[in-house]
N, C-alpha and C positions, 0 to 999 in steps of 0.2 A: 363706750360703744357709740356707734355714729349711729344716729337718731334715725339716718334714709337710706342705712342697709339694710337690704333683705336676710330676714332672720330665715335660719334650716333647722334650727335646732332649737326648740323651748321646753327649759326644765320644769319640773313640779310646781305650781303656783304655790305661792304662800296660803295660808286662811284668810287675811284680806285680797287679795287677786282672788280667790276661788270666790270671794262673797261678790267682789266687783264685779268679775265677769258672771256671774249671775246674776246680779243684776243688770246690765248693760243687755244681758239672754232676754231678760224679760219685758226691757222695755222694746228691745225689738220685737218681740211678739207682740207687745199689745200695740204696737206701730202697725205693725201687719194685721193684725186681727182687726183693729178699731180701724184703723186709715186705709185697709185695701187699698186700691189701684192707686190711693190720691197719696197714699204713704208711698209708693213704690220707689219712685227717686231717689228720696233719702235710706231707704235700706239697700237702694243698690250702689248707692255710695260709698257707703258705709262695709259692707262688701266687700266693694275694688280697693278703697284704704286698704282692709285686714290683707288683700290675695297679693297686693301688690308690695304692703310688708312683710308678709312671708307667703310668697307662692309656692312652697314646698308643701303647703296643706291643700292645695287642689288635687293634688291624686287621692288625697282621703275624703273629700268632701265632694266631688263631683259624684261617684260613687254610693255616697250616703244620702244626697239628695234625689239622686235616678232610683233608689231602693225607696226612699219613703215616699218620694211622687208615683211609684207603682204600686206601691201598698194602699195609699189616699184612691188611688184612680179602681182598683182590685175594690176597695169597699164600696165606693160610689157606684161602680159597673153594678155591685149587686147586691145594692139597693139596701146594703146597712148604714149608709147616712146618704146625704145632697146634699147641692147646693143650687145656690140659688138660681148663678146662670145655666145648669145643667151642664156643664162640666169643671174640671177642677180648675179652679180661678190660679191667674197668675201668681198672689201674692201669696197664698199657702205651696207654691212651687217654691218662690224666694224664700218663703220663712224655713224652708226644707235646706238650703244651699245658707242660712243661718244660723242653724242647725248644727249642720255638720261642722262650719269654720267654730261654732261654741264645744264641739265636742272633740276639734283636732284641739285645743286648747288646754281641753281636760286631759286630753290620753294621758301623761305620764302619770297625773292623781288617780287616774280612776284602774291604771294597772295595780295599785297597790289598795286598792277595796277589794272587799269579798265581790266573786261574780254573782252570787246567791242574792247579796241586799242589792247590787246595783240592777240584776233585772225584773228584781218586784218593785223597786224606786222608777224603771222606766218605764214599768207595765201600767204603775199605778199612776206617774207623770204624762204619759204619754197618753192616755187616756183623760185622766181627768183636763188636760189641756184642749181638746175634743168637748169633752162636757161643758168646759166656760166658754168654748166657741158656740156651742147649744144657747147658754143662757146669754150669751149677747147676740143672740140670730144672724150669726155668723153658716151655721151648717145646723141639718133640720134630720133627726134620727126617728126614721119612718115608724121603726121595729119596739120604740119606749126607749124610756132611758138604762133599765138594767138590760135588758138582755144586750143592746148597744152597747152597753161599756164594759158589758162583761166579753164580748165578741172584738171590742178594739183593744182591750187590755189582754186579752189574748196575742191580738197581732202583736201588741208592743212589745209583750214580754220576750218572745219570736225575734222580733225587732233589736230589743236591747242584747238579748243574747251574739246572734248573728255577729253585730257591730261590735261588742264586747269581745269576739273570739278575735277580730280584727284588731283593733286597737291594742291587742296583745301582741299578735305578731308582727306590728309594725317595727321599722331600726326603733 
């Protein structure tokens, strides 16, 4: 296969690719989370690499990124977490359009998971990623920590469901 054509089609990852690209997930998060604005360039690099190998995952990730940057803006509007500069910082917008390029990646693995364990895995992920933003003062949970994560673990499970019904019906 030639290394600088754009891919339309990516099959099932192996166990190692699914462990890689999870890791590769997370150190972009803690890029974004630790480096904000001063990390931004290399994650929007990093980005245009993945869209520009396969732009066929911009119609699913543009999409996923506009639903969780409304979800993020829906909690901060009222006043279940903030941040610092009073509105939603650029770099949890990117981490959002990270996101999604990690989860058009997944689609064909995670069609063949129970939908049941995948949105208590995103309720309880997608939240507890929220809380290690908390413990590195990254975002400040007015409301305490449980009633917080048990109100964003809600949206996520919302969240994963939603994106879950999606990534089903995709070709």
């Amino acid at each position: 296969m030639d290394v600088l054509k754009p891919q339309f089609f990516t099959p099932p990852l192996s166990t190692k690719a699914l462990v890689a690209a999870g890791l590769i997930f997370n150190l972009f998060w803690l890029l974004a989370v630790l480096g904000q604005n001063d990390g931004l360039w290399l994650l929007m690099m990093a980005l245009l690499v993945c869209w520009w190998r396969y732009p066929s995952c911009l119609k699913f990730v543009i999409p996923v990124a506009i639903a969780g940057s409304l979800m993020d803006l829906t909690l901060m509007w009222t006043g279940i977490y903030r941040f610092e500069a009073g509105s939603l910082p650029i770099w949890l917008i990117v981490l959002w359009f990270g996101f999604g390029s990690f989860l058009w990646f997944l689609r064909m693995n995670l069609r063949r998971m129970s939908p049941l364990v995948l949105c208590i895995a995103g309720s309880l992920g997608g939240a507890s990623s929220y809380l290690a933003g908390l413990q590195l003062g990254v975002v400040v949970w007015p409301l305490g920590k449980w009633l917080t994560f048990l109100i964003v673990s809600t949206c996520w499970l919302l969240f994963s469901g939603v994106v879950l019904m999606w990534i089903r019906r995709l070709p």
